[in-house]
N, C-alpha and C positions, 0 to 999 in steps of 0.2 A: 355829661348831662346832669342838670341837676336832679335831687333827691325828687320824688313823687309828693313827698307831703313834710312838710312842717310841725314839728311837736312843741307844744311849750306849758308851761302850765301858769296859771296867773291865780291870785287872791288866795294864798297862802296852803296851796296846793286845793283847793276847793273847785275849781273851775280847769278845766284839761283843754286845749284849744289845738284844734287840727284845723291845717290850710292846704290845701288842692298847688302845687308849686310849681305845674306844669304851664303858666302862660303861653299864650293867649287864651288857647285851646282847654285846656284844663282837661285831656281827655279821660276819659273813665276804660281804663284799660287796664291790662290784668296786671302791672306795675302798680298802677294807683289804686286797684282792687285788692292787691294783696298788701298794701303799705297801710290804708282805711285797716284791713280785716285785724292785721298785727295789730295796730296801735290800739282796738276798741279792744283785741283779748289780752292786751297785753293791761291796761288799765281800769279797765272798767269793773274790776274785783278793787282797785281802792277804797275804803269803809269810809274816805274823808272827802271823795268825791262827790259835787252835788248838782254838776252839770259838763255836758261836755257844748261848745261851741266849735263848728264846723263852717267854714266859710272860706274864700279863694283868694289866690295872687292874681294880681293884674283885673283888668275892666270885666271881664266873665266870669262866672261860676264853673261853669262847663259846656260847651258844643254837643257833649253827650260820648256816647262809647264810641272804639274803636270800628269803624265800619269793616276792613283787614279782618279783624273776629271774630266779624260775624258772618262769613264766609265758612262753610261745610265744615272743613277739614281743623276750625278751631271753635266754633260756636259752642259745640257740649260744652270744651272747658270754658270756654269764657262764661256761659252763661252759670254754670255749677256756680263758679267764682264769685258772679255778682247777686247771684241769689241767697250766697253762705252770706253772703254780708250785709244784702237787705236783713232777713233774717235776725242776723244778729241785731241789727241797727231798730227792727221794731222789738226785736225782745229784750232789747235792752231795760234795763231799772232806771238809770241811770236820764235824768233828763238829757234830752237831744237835741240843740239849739242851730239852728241852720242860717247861712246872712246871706242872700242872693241876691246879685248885682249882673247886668247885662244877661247876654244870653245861658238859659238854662234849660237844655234841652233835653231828648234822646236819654240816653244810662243816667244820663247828670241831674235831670231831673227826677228820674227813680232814685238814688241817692238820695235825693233831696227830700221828697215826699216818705223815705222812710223813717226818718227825721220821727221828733216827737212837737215840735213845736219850728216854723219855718216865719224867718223877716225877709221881706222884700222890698228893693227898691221900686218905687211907682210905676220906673220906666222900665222895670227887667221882661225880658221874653220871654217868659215859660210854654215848653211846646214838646209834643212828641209825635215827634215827622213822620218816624218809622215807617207808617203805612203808604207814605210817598217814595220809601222804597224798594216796597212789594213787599212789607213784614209788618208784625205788629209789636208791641213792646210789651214783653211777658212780665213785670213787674210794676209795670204801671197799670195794665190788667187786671192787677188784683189790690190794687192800694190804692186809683183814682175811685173807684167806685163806692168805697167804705168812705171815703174825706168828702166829697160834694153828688154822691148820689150815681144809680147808673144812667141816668139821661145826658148829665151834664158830661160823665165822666165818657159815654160814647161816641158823643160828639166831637171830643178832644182827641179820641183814640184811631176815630172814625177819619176825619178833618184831618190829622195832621197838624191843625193851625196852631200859631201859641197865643198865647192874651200876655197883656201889661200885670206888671205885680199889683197896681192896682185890684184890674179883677181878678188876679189871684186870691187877694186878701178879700175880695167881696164874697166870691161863690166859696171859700172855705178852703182854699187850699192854703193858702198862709195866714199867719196868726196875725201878723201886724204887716202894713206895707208904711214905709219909713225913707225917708231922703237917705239916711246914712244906717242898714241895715245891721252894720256888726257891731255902731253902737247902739241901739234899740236892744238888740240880744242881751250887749253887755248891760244895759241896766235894766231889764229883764229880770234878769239873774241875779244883779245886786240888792234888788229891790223885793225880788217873790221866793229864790231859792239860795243863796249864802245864809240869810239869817235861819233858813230852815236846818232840821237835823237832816243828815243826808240818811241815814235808816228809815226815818218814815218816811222821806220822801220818794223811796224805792219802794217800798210797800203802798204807797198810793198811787203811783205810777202803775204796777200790779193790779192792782183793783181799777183803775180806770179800763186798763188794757186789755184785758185777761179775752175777753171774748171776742174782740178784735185780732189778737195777737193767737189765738187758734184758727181764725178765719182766711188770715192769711200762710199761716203756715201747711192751713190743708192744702188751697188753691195751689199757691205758686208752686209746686210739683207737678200738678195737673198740668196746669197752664206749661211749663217749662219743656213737657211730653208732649204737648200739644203742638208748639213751636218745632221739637227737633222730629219729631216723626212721620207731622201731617205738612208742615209749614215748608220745610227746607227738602220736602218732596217734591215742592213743585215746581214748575218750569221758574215761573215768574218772578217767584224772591228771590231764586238764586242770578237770575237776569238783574233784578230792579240792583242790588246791591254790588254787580258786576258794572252797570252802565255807573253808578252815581263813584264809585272806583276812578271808571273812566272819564269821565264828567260828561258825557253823554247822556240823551236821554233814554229811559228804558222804552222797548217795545213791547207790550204789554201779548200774552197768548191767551190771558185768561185760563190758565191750568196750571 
């Protein structure tokens, strides 16, 4: 099997570029969770870095996490995992440039949204199902609500449903929606942050952030306790995500 993710670096080490290398699926699983976490601790202390650009192999971004772990006996650790790296992905300094093409769902889309600035193609699916089944998504929980507000973000949470990158880009969740997203990033980047120094632009990053990036670092603990103590107590999430395993429909007990 190949590697989880792609490293390379472009514009004379200034730009760090990671690619999701799992097609078609692109899943967010604790491979591609721990390959993301290595490569941002492993670079992101570079003084000559002035963005990173994250975007995927093949027609999708991501399908979303591992449904497999989010099942009892592996959820703590997966979810620890993917929250060490949202996390890190908003406290990042370091600009966060994201390129999403087809579907972006589920963990992939929390990924995404953890981002600092996100391009979409007009037609991409952005969605988180979760609550179809029987769970809710504890990282988009606490990052939809801060980017387009808690009506719009509950609805989404609530619904299950995805929108077009289109209205991604409309209600605020993506920066630009673009026919060809990983080049809108790349000239982005060439245009607002190469010519910048990368020192300030980590300290203005800082200052944009700062109380955003306490906001979520309180929550998503809450929330993550919330998920493994009230959530995976009940009958039903551990049903809903047992039937959609089986490809069945779940049976709902309401408890």
């Amino acid at each position: 099997m190949s590697e989880p993710l792609k490293l390379w670096h472009e514009a004379d080490g200034r730009l760090l570029r990671l690619r999701l290398n799992r097609p078609k699926a692109n899943l967010i699983d604790a491979a591609m969770i721990a390959a993301l976490a290595k490569a941002l601790a492993d670079e992101l202390g570079n003084a000559q870095l002035g963005a990173v650009l994250i975007d995927a192999e093949g027609p999708h971004f991501s399908f979303g996490a591992s449904v497999e772990e989010h099942l009892p006996a592996q959820c703590a650790a997966m979810l620890e995992g993917l929250h060490n790296l949202v996390l890190r992905m908003v406290e990042s300094p370091v600009p966060l440039l994201i390129a999403v093409r087809g579907q972006c769902l589920g963990g992939g889309l929390e990924v995404a949204l953890a981002g600092h600035l996100m391009f979409v193609a007009p037609d991409a699916s952005l969605g988180q199902p979760e609550m179809k089944l029987g769970v809710f998504a504890p990282a988009a929980s606490c990052l939809l609500p801060e980017l387009i507000g808690p009506q719009r973000a509950l609805d989404l949470l609530l619904s299950g449903r995805s929108i077009t990158g289109a209205q991604a880009a409309a209600i605020g969740i993506a920066h630009e929606a673009a026919a060809d997203p990983e080049h809108a990033a790349l000239a982005y980047f060439d245009e607002h942050l190469k010519p910048k120094s990368a020192s300030s632009l980590r300290l203005a990053v800082k200052a944009a952030r700062l109380d955003y990036v306490k906001r979520v670092r309180d929550k998503i603990r809450a929330v993550e306790r919330l998920y493994l103590d009230e959530l995976m107590a009940t009958h039903d999430a551990v049903a809903g995500l047992e039937a959609f395993i089986a490809k069945r429909s779940p049976q709902w007990q309401h408890r």
